[in-house]
C-alpha positions as CSV (number, residue, x, y, z in Angstrom):
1,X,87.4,32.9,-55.4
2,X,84.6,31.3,-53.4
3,X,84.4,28.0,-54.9
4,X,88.1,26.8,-57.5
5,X,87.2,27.1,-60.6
6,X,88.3,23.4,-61.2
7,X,85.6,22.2,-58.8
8,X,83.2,24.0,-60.2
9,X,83.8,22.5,-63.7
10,X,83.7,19.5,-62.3
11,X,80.6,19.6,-60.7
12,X,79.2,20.5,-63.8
13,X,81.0,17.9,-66.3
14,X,79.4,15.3,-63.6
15,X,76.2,16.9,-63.6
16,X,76.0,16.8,-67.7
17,X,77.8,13.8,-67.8
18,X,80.0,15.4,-70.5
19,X,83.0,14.3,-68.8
20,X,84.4,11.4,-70.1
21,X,84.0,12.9,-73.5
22,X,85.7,16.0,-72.3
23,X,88.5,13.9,-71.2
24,X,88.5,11.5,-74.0
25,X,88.7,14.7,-76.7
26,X,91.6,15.8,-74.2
27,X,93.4,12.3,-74.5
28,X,93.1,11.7,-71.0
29,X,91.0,8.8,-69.0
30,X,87.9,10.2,-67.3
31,X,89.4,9.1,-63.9
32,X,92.5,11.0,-64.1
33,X,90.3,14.4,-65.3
34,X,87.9,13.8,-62.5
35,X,91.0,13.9,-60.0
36,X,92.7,16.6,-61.6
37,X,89.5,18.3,-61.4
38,X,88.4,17.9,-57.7
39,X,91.5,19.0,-56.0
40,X,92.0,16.6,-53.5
41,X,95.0,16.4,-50.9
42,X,97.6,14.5,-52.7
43,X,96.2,14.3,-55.8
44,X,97.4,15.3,-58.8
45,X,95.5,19.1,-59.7
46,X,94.6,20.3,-63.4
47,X,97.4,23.4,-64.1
48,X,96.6,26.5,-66.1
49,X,98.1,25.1,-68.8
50,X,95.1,23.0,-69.2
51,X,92.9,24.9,-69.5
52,X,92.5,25.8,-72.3
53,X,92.5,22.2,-74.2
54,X,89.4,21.8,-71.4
55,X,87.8,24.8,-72.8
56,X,88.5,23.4,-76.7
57,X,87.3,20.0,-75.4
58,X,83.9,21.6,-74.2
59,X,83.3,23.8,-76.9
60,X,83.7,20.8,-79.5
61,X,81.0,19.0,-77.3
62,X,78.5,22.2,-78.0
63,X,78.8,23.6,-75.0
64,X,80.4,26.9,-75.5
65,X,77.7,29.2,-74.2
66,X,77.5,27.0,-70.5
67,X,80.7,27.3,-70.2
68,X,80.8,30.8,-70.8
69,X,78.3,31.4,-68.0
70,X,80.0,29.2,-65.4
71,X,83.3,31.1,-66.4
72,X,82.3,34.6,-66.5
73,X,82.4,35.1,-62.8
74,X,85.9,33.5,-62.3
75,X,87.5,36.2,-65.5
76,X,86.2,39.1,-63.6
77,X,88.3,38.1,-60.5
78,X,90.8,37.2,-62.7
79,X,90.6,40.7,-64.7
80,X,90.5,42.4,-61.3
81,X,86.6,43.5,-61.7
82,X,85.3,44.5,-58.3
83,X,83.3,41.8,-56.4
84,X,80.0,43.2,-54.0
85,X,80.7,41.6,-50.7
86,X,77.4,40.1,-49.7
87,X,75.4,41.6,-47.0
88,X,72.5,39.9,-44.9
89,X,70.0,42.5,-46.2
90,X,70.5,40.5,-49.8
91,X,69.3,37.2,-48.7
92,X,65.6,38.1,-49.0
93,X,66.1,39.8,-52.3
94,X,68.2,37.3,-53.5
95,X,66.5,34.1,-52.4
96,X,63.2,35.8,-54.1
97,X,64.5,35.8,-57.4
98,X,66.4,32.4,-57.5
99,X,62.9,31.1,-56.4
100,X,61.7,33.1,-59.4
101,X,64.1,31.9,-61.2
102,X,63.3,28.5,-60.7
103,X,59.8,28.8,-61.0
104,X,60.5,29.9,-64.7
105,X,62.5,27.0,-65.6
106,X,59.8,24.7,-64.2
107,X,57.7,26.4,-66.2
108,X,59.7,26.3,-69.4
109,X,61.0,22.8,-68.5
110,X,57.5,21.6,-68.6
111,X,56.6,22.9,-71.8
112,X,59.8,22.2,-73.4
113,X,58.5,18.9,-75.7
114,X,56.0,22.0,-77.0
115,X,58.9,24.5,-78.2
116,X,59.1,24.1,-81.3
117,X,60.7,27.6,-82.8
118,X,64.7,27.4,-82.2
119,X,63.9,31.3,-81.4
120,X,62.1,30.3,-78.3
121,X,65.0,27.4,-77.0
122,X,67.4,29.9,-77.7
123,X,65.6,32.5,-75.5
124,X,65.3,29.3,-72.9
125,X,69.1,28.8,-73.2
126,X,69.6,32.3,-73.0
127,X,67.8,32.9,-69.6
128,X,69.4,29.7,-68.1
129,X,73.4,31.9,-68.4
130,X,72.1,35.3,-67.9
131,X,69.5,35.0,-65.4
132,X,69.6,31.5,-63.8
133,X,73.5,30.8,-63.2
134,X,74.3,34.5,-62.0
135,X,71.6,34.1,-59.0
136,X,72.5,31.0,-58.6
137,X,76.4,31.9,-58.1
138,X,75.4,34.3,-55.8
139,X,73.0,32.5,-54.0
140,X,76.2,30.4,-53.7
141,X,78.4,33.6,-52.4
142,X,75.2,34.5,-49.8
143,X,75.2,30.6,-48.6
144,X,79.4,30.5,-48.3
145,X,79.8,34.2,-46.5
146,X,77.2,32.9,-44.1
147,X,79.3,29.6,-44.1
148,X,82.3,31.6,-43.2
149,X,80.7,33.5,-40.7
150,X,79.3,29.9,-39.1
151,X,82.3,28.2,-38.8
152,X,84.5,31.3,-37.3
153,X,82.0,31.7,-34.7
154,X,82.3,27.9,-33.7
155,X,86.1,28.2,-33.5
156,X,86.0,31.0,-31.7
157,X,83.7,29.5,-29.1
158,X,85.9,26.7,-29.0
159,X,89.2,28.4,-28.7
160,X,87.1,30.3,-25.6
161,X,86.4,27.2,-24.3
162,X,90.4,25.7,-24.7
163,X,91.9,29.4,-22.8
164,X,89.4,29.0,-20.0
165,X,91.0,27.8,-16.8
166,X,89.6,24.2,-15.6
167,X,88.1,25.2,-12.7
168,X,86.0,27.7,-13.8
């Protein structure tokens, strides 16, 4: 997996500021969830075994279908489901529709005091798992393989420069 699957829940219990009701429904300070979650050296790190009262936690707050969407990804690794590596022909592609993606919810966002059928919030809701999160995770993927790529190429120049002799 690209990015833990604890710091990605993190990042999004922060962003929703959910997270000290997560970890108050858990019995747990927020402090101690936020470490468990960010998986720091020497800190203490969230086990398996806790997941699933973080799952409960989040679904009691009404966010079952979020979750769902940020999960997906990590249970088809975890069920073995084959993952595309990500070639530099699908930036362009890629890049397009999050743009398009975004220019939707900007769209939607802006009009969102005017929704007034649950139909149409639903379909917004909808969108934002099935269309918005997946390019974004693998925008995510494109920007870490390129990462990857980046920072071998920098130690390998610098493990060039460490083996060449002085003088030369």
């Amino acid at each position: 997996m690209k990015s833990p699957i604890s710091t990605t829940l993190f990042e999004w219990l922060k962003e929703t500021r959910i997270i000290a009701a997560v970890a108050k429904r858990m019995g747990k300070p927020k402090s101690t969830l936020a470490s468990e979650l960010r998986s720091r050296n020497h800190q203490a790190k969230l086990g398996a075994d806790e997941l699933v009262p973080l799952f409960q936690a989040i679904r009691e707050m009404g966010y079952e279908t979020e979750l769902r969407g940020i999960v997906r990804r990590f249970m088809q690794e975890l069920e073995g489901e084959h993952t595309e590596p990500v070639t530099s022909d699908q930036y362009g592609p890629q890049l397009f529709t999050l743009v398009k993606c975004i220019g939707v919810l900007s769209e939607s966002a802006a009009r969102i005091d005017n929704l007034e059928e649950a139909q149409q919030l639903v379909r917004l809701k909808t969108m934002i798992r099935t269309e918005i999160l997946p390019a974004i995770c693998k925008m995510e993927d494109i920007v870490e393989s390129r990462l990857d790529y980046v920072r071998g190429k920098s130690k390998t120049g610098i493990e060039e420069l460490e083996l060449s002799p002085k003088g030369a």
